[in-house]
Each structure stands twice: as structure tokens, then as C-alpha cells.
N, C-alpha and C positions, 0 to 999 in steps of 0.2 A: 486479631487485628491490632494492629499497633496503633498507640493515642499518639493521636494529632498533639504538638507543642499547644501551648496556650499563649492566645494574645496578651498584649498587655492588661490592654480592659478584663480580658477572662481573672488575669490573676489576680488585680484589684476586688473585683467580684468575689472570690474567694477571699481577698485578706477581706475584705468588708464582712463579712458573714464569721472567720474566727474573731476579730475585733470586737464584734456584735454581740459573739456569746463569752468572752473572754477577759476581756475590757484590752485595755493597753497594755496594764502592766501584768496579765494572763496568759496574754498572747506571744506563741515563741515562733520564731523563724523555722524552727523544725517541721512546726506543725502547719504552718503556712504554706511551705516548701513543698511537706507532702500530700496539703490538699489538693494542690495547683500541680503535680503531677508534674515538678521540678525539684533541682537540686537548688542551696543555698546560692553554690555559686552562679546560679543564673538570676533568684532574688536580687541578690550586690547588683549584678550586672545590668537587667532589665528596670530597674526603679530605685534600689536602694536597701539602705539598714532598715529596721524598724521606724525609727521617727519618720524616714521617707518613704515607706508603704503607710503611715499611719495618715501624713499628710496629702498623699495622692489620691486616700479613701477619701479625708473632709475636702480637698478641692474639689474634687469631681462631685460632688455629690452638693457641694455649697454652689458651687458656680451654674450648674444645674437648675438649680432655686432661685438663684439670681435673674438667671437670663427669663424663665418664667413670668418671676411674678413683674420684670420690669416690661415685660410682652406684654401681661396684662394690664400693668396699667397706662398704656399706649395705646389701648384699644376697649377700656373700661371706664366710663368718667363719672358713675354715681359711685361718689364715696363711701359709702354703705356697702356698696357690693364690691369695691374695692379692699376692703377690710373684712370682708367671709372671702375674698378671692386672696387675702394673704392668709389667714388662717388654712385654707385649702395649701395652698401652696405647701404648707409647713407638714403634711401626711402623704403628699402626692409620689411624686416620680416613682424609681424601684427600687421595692426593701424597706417599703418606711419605718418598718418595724427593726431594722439593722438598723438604720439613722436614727432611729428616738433610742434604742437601747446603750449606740453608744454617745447621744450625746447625754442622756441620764446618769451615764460611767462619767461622765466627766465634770456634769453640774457637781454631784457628789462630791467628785476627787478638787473641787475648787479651778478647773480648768488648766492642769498644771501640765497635762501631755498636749493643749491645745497647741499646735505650730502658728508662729508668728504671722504667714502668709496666709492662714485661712481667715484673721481677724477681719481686715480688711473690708472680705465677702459678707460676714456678719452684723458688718457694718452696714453696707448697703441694702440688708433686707432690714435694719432698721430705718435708715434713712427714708427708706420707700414708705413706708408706715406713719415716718415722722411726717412726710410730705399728705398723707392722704387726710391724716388727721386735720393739719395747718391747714387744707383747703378745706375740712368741713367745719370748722372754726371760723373761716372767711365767707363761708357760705350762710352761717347764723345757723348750722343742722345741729350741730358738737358744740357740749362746754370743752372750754378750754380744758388740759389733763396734762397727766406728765406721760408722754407718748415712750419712755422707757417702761412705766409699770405697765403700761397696756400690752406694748411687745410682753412683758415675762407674762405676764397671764396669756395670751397667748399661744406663746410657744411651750408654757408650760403643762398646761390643759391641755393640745393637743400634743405634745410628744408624750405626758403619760399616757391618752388616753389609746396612741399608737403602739405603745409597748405594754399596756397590762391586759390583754385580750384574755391570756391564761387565766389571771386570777381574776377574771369577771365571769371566766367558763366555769371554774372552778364552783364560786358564787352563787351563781345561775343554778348550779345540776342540784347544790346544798340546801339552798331556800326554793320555795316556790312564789313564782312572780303571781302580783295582783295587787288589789289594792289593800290589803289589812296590813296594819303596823309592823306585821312579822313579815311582809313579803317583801322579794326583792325588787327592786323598780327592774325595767327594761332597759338595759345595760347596753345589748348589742343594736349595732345600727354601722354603713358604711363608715369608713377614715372619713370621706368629704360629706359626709350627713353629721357626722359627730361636728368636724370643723365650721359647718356652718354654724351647728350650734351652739358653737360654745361663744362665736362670735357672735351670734344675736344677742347672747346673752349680754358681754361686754359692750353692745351696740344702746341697750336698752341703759346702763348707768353712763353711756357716754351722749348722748343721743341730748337733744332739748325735747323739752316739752311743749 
């Protein structure tokens, strides 16, 4: 039976999963080409060089988050849950685990294959953040903070916690869990139960008393 061509989305799908395990500068158009079950010249043709499959993975996938977490907070107004509803947002859609690995390639690499068009989108999931904080500060809930460090813990906390699953498996099978000094805590738990909790956590030093 003869394959069906792939849609667009199908091939970004693919580059997003070599980029995921490859980082950027890993990743070859050969190998893209024949995951996606085309030739180079139809890569060129349908999206672009590399920098332009690279940037079509972070838009789709930024703009995605955007239009989310700005759904929710149009239809969320306790600040609190505003702020477990952006850390959710940050594991959610498809592949969180392709999105946290590659943007961990890239905190690394100092963000230097980030494209200039994806900034913008990054911008406004901090914005969204800055704005949730500013109102529970007006509300007397939140001490005032610097609403950038809060973003990177965060997003930092939940994109690792989305990309080391392996090595808390690993972990897991080596120790045995329980409560003695030598054991391992309880590691696994869903992307959106880990996300709540890492934002309770950040909730509780930001939080008034």
C-alpha cells in the first residue's frame, strides 16, 4: 500500500520529535526528510531550511500555550488558581516531553538557535504571570516579588520535571521507596499533579500570611 504524503503539521510533528532527541544543532535535514517519509526538496519547499522547521516547531507549540493559558485566565479569576493554571499550562498540550527536552537544549545552549519570532510568544506567557501576580498584590493575597524569578522557577521545575521521567525510573527500580533515609521519595505523579505542585509550593513563599 502506498504512504499517503504528510501534512504539514504531520512533518512538524516529526521535526519536533528529531529536535527533541537531537537538539538543533544534531538535527539533519536528512534525517527529518526520512522520518517524514519525504525528500529534501519538498522540506525547502513545504516550510523551509532548518532554522525554518526549527522555528515552525517553537511557534506552533508557543502559540498553543498562549492562546490556552490566555483562555484561562478569561475564565479563571482566583489568582491562586491562576498561577497552578499557568504552571499546568507549561506540561500540557502534545509532547510535553519533546517541548521540555527541547527547550532544556536550549536554556543550556544560552538560547542562541531561539528564532527572533518565537520571543515575543514568551513574552506574553510571562506577561500573563506578571499580570496574575500584580492583581494578587492588589488584592493584599501576594507579597510583592520579582514576577521574572517566579516565571524561571516555574518553568524551570516543571520542564525538568517533564523531561527526566527516565532518570526518576531509573531511580525508583535502584532505591526502594519509603520513609528511611536511604529511600527514595515518590517521584512519579501526572505532568498536571507534579504542576500543581510545584506551584503550591511557590504559592506558599509568595502567598501572605
Amino acid at each position: 500500500m502506498k504512504r499517503s504524503k504528510p501534512t504539514t503539521d504531520e512533518i512538524i510533528d516529526i521535526t519536533a520529535a528529531v529536535f527533541a532527541e537531537k537538539g538543533y544543532e544534531g538535527a539533519r535535514m536528512d534525517e527529518i526528510a526520512n522520518e517524514a517519509g519525504v525528500n529534501k526538496a519538498t522540506l525547502y519547499y513545504r516550510i523551509g531550511d532548518k532554522d525554518a522547521l526549527f522555528s515552525a516547531v517553537l511557534k506552533r507549540i508557543f502559540s498553543a500555550k498562549v492562546v490556552r493559558l490566555e483562555q484561562m485566565l478569561d475564565t479563571v479569576e482566583d489568582v491562586e488558581d491562576r498561577v497552578r493554571g499557568f504552571a499546568e499550562t507549561l506540561v500540557d498540550g502534545d509532547h510535553p516531553e519533546q517541548f521540555s527536552a527541547i527547550m532544556l537544549r536550549e536554556i543550556a545552549e544560552g538560547g542562541r538557535n531561539l528564532p527572533d519570532e518565537v520571543l515575543p510568544l514568551m513574552g506574553r506567557l510571562l506577561g500573563a504571570l506578571m499580570q496574575t501576580l500584580a492583581q494578587g498584590v492588589k488584592e493584599g493575597r501576594f507579597n510583592p516579588v520579582n514576577p521574572f524569578l517566579v516565571h524561571m522557577a516555574l518553568v524551570g521545575a516543571c520542564t525538568l520535571y517533564a523531561s527526566n521521567g527516565p532518570i526518576r525510573r531509573r531511580i525508583a527500580a535502584l532505591v526502594p521507596q519509603g520513609a528511611g533515609a536511604n529511600s527514595a521519595p515518590n517521584t512519579e505523579m501526572s505532568l498536571q499533579d507534579a504542576a500543581h505542585a510545584i506551584a503550591d509550593m511557590l504559592l506558599r513563599g509568595v502567598r501572605k500570611p
